[in-house]
Backbone atoms as SQL, in Angstrom:
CREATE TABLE atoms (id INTEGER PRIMARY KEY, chain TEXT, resi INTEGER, resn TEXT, atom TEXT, x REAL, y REAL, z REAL);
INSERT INTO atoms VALUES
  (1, 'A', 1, 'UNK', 'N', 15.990, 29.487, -5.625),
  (2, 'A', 1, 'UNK', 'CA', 16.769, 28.260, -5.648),
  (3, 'A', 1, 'UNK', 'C', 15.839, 27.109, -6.045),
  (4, 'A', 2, 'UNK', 'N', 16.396, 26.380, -7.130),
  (5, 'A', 2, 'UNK', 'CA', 15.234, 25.293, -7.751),
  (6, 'A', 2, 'UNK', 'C', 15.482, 24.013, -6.147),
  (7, 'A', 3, 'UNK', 'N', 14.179, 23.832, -6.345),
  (8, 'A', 3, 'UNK', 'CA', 13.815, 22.302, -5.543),
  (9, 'A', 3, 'UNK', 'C', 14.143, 21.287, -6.405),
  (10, 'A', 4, 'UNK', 'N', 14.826, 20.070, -5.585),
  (11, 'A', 4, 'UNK', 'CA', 14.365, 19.087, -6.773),
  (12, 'A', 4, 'UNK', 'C', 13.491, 17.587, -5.277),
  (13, 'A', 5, 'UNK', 'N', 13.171, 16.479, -6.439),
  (14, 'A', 5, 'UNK', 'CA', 12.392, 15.563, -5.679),
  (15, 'A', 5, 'UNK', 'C', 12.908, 14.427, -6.368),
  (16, 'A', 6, 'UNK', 'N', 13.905, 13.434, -5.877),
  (17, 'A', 6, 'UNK', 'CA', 13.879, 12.212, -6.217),
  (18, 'A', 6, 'UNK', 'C', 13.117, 11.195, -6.262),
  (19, 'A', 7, 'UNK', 'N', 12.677, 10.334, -7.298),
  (20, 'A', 7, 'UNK', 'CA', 11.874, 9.255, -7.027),
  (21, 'A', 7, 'UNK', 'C', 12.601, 7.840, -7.538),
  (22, 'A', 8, 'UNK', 'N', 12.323, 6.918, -7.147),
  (23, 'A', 8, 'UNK', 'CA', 12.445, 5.652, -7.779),
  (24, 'A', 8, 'UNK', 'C', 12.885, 4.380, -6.882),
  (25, 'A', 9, 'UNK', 'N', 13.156, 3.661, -6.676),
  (26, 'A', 9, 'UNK', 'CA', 13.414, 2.290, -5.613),
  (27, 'A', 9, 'UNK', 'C', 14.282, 2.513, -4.461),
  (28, 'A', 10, 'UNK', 'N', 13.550, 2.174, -3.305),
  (29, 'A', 10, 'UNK', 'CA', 13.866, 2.853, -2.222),
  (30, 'A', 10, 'UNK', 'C', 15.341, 1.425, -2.287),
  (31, 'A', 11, 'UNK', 'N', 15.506, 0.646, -2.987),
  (32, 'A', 11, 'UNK', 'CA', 16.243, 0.185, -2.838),
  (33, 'A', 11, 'UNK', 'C', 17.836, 0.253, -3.320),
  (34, 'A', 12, 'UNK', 'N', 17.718, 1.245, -3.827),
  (35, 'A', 12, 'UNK', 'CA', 19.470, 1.925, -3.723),
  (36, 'A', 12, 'UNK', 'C', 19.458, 3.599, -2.935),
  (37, 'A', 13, 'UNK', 'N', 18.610, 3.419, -1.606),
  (38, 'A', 13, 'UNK', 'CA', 18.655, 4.336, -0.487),
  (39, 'A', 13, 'UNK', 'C', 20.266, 4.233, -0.008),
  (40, 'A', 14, 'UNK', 'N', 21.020, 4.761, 0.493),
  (41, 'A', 14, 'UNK', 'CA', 20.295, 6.183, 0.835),
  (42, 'A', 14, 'UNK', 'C', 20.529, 7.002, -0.221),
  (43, 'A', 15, 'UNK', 'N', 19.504, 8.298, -0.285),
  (44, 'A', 15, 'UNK', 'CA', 19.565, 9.358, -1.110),
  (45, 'A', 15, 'UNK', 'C', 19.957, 10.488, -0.047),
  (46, 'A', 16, 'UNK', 'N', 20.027, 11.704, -0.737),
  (47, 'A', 16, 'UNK', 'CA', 19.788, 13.249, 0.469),
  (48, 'A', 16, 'UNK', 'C', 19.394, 13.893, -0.647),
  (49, 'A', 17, 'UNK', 'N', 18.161, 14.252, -0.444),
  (50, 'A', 17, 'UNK', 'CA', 17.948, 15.264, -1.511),
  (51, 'A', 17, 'UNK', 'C', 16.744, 16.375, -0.632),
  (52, 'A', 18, 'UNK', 'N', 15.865, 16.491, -1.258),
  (53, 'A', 18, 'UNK', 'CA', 14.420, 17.570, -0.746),
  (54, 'A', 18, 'UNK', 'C', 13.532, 16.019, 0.141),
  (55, 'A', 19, 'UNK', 'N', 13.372, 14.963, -0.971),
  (56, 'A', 19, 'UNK', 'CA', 12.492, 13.658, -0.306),
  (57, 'A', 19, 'UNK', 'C', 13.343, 12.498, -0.959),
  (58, 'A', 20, 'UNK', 'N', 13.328, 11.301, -0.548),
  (59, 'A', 20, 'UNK', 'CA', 14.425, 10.757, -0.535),
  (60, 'A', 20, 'UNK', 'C', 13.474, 9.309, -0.839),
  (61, 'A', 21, 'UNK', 'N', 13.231, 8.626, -1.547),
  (62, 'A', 21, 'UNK', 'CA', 12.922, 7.137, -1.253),
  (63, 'A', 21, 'UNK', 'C', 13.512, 6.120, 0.304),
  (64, 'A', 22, 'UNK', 'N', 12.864, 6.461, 0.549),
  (65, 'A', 22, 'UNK', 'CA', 13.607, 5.136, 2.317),
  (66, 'A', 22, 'UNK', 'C', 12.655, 4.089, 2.140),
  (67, 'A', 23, 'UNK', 'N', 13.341, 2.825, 3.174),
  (68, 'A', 23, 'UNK', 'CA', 12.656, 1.617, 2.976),
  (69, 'A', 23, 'UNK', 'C', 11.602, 1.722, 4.134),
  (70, 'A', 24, 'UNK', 'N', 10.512, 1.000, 3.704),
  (71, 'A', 24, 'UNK', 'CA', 9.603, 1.241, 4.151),
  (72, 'A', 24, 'UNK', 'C', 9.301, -0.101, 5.375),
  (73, 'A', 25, 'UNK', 'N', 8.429, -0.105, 6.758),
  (74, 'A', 25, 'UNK', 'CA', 8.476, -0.546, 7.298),
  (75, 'A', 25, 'UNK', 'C', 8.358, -2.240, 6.916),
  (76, 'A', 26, 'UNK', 'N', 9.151, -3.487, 6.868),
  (77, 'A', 26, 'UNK', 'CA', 9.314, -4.282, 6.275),
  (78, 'A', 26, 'UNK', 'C', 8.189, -5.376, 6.319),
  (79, 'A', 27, 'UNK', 'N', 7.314, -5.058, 7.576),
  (80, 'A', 27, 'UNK', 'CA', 6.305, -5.976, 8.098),
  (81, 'A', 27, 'UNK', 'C', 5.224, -5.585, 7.189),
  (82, 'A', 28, 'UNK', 'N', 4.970, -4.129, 7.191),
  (83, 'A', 28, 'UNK', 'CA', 3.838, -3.870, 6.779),
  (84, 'A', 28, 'UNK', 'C', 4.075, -3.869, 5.037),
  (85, 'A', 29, 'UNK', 'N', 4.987, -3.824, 4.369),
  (86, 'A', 29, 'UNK', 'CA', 5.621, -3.427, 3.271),
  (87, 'A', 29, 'UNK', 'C', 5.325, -5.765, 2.309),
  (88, 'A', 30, 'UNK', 'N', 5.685, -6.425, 2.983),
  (89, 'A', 30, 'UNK', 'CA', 5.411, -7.718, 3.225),
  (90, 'A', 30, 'UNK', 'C', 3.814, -7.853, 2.634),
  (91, 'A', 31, 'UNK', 'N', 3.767, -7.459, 3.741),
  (92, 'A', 31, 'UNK', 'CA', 1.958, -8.111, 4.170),
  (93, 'A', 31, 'UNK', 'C', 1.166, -7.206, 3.150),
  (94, 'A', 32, 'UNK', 'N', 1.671, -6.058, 2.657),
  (95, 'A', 32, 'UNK', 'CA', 0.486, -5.318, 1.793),
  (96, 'A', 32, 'UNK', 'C', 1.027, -4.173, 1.232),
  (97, 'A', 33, 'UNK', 'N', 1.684, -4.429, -0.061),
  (98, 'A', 33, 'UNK', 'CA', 2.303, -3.483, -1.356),
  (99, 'A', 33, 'UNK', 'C', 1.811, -1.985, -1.468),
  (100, 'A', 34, 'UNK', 'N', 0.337, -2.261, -1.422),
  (101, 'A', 34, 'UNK', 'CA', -0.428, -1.257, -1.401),
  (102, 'A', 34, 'UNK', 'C', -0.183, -0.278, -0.528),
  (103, 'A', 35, 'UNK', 'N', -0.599, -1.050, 0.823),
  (104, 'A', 35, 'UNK', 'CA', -0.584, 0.375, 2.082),
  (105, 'A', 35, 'UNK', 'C', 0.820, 0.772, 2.302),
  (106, 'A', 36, 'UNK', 'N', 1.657, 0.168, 1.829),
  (107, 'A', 36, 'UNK', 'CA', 3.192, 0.569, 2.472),
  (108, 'A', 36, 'UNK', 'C', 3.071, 1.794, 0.910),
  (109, 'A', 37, 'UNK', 'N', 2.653, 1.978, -0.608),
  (110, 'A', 37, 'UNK', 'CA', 2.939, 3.065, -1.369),
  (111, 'A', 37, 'UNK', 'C', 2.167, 3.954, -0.525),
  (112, 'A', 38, 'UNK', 'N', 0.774, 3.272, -0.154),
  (113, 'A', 38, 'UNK', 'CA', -0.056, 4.651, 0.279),
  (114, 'A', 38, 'UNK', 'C', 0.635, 5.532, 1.183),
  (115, 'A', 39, 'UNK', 'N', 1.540, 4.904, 2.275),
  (116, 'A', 39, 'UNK', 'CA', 1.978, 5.705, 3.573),
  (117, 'A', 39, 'UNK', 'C', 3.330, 6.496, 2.733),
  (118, 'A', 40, 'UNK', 'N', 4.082, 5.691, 1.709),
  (119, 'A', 40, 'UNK', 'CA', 4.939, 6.739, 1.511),
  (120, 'A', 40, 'UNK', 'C', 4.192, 7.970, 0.071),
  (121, 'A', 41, 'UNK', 'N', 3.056, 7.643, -0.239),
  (122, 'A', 41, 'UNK', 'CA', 2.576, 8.521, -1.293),
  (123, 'A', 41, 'UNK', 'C', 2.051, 9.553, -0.151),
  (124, 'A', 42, 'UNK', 'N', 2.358, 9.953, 1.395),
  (125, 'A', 42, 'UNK', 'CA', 1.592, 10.744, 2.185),
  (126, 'A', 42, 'UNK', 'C', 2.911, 11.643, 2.143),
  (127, 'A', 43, 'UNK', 'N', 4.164, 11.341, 2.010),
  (128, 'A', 43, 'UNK', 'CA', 5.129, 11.598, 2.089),
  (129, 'A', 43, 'UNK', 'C', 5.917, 12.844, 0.527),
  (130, 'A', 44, 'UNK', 'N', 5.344, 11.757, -0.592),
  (131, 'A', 44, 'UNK', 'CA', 5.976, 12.467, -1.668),
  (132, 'A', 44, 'UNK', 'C', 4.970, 13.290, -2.346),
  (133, 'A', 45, 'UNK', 'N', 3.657, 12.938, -2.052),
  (134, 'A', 45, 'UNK', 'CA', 2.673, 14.110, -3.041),
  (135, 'A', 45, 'UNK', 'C', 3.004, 15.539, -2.346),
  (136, 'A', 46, 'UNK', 'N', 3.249, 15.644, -1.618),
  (137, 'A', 46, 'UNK', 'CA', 3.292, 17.149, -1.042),
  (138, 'A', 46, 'UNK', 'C', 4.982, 17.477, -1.368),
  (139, 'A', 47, 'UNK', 'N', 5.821, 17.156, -2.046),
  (140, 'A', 47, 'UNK', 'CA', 7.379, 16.771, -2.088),
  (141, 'A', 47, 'UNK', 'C', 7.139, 17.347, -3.372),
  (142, 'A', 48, 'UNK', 'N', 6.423, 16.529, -4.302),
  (143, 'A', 48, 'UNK', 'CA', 6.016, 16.725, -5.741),
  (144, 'A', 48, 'UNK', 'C', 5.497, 18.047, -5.781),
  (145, 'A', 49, 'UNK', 'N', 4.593, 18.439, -5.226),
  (146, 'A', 49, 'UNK', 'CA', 3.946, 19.506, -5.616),
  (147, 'A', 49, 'UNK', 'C', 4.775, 20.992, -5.408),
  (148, 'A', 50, 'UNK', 'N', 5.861, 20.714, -3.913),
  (149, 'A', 50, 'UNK', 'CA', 6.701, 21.485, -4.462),
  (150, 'A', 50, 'UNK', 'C', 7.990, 22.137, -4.885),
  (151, 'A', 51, 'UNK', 'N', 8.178, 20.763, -5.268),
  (152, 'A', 51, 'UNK', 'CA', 9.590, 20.859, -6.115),
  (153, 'A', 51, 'UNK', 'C', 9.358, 21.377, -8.170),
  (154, 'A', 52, 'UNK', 'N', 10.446, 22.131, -8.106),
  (155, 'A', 52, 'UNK', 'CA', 10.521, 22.808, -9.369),
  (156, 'A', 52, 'UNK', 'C', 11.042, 21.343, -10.410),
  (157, 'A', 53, 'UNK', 'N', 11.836, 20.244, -10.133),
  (158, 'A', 53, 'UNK', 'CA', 11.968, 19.493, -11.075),
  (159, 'A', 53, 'UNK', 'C', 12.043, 18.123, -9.923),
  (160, 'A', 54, 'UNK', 'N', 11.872, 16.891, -10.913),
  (161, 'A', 54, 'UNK', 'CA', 11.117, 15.787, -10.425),
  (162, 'A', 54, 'UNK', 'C', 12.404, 14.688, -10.994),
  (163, 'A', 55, 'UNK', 'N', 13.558, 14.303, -10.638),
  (164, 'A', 55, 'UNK', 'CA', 14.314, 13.283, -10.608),
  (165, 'A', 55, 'UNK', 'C', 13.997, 12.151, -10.229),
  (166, 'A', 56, 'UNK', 'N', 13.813, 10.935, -11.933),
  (167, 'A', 56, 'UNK', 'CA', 13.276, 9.671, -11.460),
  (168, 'A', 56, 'UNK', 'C', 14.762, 8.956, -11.985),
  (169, 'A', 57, 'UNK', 'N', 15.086, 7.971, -10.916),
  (170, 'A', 57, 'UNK', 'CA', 16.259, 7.575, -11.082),
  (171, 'A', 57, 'UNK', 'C', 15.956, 5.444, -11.343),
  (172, 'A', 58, 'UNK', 'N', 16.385, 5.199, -12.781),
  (173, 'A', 58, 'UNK', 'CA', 15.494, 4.158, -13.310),
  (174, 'A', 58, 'UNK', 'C', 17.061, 3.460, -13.568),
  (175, 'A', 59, 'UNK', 'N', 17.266, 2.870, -12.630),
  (176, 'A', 59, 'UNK', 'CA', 18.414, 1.740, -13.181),
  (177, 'A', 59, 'UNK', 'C', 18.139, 0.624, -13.929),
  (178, 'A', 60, 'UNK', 'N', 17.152, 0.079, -13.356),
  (179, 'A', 60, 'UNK', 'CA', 16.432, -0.630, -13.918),
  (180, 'A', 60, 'UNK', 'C', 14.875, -0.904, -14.498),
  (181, 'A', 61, 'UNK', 'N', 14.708, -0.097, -14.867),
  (182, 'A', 61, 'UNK', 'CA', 13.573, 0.362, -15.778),
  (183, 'A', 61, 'UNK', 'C', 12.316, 1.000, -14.455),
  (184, 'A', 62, 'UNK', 'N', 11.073, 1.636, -15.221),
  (185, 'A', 62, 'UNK', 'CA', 10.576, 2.221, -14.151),
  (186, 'A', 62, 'UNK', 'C', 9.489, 1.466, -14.100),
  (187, 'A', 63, 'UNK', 'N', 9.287, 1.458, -12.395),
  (188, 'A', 63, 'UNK', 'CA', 8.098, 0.229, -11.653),
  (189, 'A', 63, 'UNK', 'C', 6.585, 0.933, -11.486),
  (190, 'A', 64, 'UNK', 'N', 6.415, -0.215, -11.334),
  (191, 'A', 64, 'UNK', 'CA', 4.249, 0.998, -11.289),
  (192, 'A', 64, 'UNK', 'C', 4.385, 1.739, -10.329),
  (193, 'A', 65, 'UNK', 'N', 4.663, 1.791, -8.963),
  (194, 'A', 65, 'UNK', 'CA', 4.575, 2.844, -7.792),
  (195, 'A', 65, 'UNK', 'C', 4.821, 3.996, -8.481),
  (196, 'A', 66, 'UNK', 'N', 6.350, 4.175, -8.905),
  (197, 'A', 66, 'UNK', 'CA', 7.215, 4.948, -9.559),
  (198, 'A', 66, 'UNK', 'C', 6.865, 5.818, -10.569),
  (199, 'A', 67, 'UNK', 'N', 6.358, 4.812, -11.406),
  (200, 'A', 67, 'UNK', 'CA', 5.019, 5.623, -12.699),
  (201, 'A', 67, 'UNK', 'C', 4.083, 5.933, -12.174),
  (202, 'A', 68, 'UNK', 'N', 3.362, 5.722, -10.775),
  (203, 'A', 68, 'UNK', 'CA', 2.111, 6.453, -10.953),
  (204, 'A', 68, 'UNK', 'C', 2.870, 7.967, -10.552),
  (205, 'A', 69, 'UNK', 'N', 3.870, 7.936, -9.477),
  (206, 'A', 69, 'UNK', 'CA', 4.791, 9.509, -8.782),
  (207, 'A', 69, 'UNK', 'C', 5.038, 10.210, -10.255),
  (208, 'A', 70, 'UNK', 'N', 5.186, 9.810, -11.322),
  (209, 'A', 70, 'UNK', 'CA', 5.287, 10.455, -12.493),
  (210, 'A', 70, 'UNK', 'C', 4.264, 10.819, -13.524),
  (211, 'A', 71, 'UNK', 'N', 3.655, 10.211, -13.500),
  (212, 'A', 71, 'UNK', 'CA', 2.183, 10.581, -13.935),
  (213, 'A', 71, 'UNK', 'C', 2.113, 11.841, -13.107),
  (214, 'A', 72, 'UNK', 'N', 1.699, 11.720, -11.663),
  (215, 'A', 72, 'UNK', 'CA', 1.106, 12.813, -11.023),
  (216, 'A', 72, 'UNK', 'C', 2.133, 13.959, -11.425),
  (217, 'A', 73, 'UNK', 'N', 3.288, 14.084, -11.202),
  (218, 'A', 73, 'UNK', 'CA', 4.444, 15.424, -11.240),
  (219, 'A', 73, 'UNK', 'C', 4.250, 15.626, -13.045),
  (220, 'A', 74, 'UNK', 'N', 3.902, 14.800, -14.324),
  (221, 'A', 74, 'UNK', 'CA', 3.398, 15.502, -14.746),
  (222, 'A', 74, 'UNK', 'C', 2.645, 16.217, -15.455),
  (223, 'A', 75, 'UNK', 'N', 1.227, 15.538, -14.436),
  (224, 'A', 75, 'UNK', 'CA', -0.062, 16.175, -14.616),
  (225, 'A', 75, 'UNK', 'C', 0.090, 17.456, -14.137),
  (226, 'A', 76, 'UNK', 'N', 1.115, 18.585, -12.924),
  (227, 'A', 76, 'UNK', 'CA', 1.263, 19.388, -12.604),
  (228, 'A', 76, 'UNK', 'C', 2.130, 20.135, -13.316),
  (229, 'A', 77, 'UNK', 'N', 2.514, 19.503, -14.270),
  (230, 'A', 77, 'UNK', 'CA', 3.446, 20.294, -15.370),
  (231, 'A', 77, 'UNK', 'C', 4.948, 20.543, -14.701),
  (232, 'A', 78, 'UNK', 'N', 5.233, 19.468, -14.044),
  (233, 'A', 78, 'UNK', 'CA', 6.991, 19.582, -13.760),
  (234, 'A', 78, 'UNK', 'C', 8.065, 18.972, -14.563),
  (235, 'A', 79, 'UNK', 'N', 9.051, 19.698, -14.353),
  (236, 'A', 79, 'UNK', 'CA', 9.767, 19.512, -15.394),
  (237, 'A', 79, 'UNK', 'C', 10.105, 17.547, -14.907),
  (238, 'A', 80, 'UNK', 'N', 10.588, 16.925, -15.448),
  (239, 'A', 80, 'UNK', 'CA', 11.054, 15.173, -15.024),
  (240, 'A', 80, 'UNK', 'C', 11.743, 14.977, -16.045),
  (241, 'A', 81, 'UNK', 'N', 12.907, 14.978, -15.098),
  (242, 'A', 81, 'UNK', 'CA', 14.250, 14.085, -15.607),
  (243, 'A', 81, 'UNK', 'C', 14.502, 12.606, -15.395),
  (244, 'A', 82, 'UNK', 'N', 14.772, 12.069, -16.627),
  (245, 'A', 82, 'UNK', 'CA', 14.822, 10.411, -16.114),
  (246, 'A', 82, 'UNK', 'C', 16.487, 9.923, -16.614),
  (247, 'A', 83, 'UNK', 'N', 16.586, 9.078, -15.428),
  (248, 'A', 83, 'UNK', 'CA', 18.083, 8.855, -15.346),
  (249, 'A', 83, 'UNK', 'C', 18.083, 7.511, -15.022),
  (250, 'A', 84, 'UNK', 'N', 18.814, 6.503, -15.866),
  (251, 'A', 84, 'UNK', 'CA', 19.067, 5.136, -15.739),
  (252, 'A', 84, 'UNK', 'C', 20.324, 4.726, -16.517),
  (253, 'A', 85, 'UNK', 'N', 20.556, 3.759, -16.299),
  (254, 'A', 85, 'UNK', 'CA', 21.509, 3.155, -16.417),
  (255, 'A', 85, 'UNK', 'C', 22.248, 3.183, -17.521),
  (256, 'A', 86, 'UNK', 'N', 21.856, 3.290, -18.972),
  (257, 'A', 86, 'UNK', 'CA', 22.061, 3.243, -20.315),
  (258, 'A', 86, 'UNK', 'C', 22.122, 5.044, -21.106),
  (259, 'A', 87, 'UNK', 'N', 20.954, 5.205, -20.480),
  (260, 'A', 87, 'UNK', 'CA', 20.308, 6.954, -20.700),
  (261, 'A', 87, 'UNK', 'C', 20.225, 7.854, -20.108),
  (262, 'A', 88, 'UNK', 'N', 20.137, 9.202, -20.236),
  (263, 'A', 88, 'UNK', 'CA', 19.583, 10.323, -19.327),
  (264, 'A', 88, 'UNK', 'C', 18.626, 10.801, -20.213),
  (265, 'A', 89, 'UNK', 'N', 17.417, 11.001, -20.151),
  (266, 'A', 89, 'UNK', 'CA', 16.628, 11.728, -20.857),
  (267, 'A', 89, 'UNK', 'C', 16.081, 13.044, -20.168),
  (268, 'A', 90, 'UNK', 'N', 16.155, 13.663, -21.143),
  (269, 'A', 90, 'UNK', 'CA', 15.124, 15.072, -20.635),
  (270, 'A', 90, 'UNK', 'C', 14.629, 15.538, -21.494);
């Protein structure tokens, strides 16, 4: 049974999938961009690695967090589907 792994703005949450974008704690997310990707990049690198295909969902175009989760899925050679608003590419 294929895995899949959603990525892209935790801000049209909720998802249900394998890993899900959620909003991230708002204080710490505020105060420092950085550590709030790092705590959820603890979350999706292991999500990425093992899901068979990599759903980035780009309504509005794709953000740096977002691109780096795609870069990595595929430096591992997964398949990534991108889905936005205008397009579906694969």
């Amino acid at each position: 049974m294929p895995k899949f792994v959603i990525l892209g703005s935790c801000k049209y949450e909720p998802y249900t999938v394998l890993a899900v974008p959620n909003r991230l704690d708002p204080e710490l997310y505020e105060k420092d961009h950085e550590a709030a990707y790092a705590h959820a990049w603890e979350y999706f690198k292991p999500a990425i690695e093992s899901a068979d295909i990599v759903i980035v969902y780009i309504p509005e175009g794709l953000g740096e967090h977002t691109k780096r989760d795609v870069e990595y899925a595929l430096s591992l050679g997964k398949k990534v589907v991108y889905v936005g608003h205008k397009k579906v590419y694969f």
